[in-house]
Backbone as a chain_set.jsonl record, in Angstrom:
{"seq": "XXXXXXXXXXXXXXXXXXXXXXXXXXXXXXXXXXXXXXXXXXXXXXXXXXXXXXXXXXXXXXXXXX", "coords": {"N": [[6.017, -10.218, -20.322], [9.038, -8.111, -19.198], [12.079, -8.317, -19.362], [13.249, -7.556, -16.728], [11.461, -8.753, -15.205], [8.883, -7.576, -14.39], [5.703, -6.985, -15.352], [4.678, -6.325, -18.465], [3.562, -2.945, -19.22], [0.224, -2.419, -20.626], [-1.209, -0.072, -21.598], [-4.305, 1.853, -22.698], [-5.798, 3.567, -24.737], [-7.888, 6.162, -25.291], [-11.456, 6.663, -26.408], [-11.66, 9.18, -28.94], [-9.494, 10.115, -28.131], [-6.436, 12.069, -29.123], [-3.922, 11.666, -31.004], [-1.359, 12.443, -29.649], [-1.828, 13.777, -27.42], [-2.537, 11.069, -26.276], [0.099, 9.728, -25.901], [1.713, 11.25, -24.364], [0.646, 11.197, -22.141], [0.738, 8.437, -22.021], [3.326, 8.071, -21.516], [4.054, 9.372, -19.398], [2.582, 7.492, -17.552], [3.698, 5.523, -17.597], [6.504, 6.55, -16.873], [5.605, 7.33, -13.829], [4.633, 4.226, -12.998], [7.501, 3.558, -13.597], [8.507, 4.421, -11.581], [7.551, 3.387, -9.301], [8.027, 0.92, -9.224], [10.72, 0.477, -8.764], [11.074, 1.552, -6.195], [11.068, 4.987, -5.648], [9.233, 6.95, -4.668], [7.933, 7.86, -2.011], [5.76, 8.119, 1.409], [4.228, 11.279, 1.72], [4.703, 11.772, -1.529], [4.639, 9.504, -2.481], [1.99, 9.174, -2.056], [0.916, 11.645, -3.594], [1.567, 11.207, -6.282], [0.233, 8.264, -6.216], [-2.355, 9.32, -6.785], [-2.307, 10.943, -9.024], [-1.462, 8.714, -10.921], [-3.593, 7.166, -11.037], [-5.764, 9.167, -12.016], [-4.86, 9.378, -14.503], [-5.252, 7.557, -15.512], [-7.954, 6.867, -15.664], [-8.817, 9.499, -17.16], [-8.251, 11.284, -20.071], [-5.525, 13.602, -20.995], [-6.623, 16.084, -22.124], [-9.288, 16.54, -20.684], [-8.35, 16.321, -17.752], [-6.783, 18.828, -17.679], [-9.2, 20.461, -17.736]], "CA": [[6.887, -9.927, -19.206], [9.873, -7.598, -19.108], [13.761, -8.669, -19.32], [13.512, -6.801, -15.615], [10.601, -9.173, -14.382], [7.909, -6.575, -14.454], [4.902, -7.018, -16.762], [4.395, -5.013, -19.532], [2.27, -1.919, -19.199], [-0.905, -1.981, -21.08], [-2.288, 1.475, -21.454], [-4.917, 1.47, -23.327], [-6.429, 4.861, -25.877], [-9.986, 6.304, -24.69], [-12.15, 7.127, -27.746], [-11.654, 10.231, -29.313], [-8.183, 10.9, -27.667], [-5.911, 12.431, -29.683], [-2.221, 10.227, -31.029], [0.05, 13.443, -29.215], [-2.282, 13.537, -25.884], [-1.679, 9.636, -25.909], [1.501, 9.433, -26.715], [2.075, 12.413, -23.105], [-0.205, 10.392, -20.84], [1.276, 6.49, -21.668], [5.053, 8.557, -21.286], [3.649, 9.691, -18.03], [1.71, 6.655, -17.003], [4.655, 4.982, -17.909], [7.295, 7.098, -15.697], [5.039, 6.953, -12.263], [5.14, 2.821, -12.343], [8.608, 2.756, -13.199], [9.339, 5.424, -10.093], [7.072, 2.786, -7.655], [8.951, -0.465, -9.235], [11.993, 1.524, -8.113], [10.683, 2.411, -4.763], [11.317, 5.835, -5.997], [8.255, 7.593, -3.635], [7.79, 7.479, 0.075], [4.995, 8.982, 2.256], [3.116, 12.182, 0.779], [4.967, 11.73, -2.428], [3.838, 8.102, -2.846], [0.018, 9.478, -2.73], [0.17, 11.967, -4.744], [2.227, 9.819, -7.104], [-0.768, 7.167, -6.705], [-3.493, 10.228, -7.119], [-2.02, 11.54, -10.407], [-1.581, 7.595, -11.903], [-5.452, 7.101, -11.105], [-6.315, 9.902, -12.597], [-4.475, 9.47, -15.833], [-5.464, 5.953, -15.678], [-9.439, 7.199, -15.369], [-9.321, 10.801, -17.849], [-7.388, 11.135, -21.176], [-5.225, 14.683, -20.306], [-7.623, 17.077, -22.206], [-9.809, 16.101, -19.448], [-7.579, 16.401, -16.816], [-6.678, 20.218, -17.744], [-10.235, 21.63, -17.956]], "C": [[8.165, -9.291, -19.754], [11.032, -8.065, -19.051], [13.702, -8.321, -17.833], [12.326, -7.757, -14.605], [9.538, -8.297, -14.526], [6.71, -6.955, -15.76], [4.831, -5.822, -17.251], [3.512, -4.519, -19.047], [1.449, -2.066, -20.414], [-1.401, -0.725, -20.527], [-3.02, 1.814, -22.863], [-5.5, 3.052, -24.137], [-7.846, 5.255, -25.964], [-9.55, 6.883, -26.005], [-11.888, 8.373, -27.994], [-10.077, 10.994, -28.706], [-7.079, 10.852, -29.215], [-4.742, 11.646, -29.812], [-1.046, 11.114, -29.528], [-0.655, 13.289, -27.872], [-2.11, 11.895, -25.338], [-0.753, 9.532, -25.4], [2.084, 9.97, -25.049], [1.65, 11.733, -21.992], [0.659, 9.019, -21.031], [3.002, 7.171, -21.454], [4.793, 8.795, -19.646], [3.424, 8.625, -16.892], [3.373, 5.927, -16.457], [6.204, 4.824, -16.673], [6.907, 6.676, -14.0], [5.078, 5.852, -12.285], [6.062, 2.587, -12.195], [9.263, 3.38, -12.04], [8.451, 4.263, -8.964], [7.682, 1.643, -8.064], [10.091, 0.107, -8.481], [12.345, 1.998, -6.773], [11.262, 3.742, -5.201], [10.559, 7.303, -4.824], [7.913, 7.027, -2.61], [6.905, 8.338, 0.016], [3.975, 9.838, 1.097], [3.296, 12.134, -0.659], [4.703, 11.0, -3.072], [2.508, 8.177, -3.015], [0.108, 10.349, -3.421], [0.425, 11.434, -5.95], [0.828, 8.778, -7.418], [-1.875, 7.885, -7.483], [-3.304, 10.5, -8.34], [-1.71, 10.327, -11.443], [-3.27, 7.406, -11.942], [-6.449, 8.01, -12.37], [-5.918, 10.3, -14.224], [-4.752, 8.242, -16.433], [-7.1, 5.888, -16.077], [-9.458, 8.108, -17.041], [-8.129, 10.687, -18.921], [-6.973, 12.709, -20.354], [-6.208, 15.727, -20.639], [-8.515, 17.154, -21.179], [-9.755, 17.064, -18.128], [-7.038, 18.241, -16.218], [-7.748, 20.785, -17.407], [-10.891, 21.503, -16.373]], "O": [[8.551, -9.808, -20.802], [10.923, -8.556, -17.927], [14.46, -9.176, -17.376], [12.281, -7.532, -13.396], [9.175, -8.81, -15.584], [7.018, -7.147, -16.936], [4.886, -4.692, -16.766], [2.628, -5.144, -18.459], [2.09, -1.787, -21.427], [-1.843, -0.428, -19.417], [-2.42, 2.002, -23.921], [-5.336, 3.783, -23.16], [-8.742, 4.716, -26.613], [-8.516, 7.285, -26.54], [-11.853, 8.949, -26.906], [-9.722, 12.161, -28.87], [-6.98, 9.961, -30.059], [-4.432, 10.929, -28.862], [-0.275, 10.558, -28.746], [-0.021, 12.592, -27.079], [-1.657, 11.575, -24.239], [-0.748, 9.178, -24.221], [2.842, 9.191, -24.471], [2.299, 11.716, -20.946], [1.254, 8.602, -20.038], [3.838, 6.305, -21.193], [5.52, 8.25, -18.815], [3.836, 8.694, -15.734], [3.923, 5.879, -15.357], [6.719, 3.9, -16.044], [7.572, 6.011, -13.206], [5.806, 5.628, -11.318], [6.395, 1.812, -11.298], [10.336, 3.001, -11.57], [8.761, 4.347, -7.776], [8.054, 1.054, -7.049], [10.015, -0.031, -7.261], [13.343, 2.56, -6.321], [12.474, 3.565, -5.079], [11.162, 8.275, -4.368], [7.64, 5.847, -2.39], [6.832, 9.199, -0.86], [3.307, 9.438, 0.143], [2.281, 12.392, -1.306], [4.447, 11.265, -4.247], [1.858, 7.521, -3.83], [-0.714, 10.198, -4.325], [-0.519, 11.184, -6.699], [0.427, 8.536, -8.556], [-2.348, 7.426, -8.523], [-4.319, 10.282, -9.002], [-1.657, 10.603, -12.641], [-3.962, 7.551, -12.95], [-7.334, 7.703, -13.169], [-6.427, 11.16, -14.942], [-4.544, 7.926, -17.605], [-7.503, 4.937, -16.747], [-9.987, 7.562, -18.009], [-7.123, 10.037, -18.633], [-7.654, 13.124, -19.417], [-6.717, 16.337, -19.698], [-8.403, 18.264, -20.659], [-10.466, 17.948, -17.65], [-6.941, 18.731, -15.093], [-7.563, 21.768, -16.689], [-11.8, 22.254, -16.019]]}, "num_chains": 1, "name": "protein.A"}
């Protein structure tokens, strides 16, 4: 648990992903929870917000690009 209450993020390193594509995705992953702890996103911004954690949560970014 967090000084802030919040549990730690676990994000975890699919096979074959690269340290630098890591490293871009858990910075990422990272950002979008702490913008919904925050209430940071409302409405359409809040889904695609959820759509683009899913999907970084699912696909390492190489992935994600092609």
């Amino acid at each position: 648990m967090q000084s802030d209450g919040w549990p730690k993020l676990q994000i975890g390193r699919f096979e074959r992903e690269g340290e630098t594509d890591f490293r871009a995705r858990s910075r990422e992953i990272s950002k979008i929870v702490e913008g919904f702890r925050m209430g940071r996103y409302q409405g359409d911004i809040a889904e695609f917000m959820e759509r683009r954690l899913i999907q970084l949560e699912e696909r390492g970014l190489d992935r994600l690009a092609s």
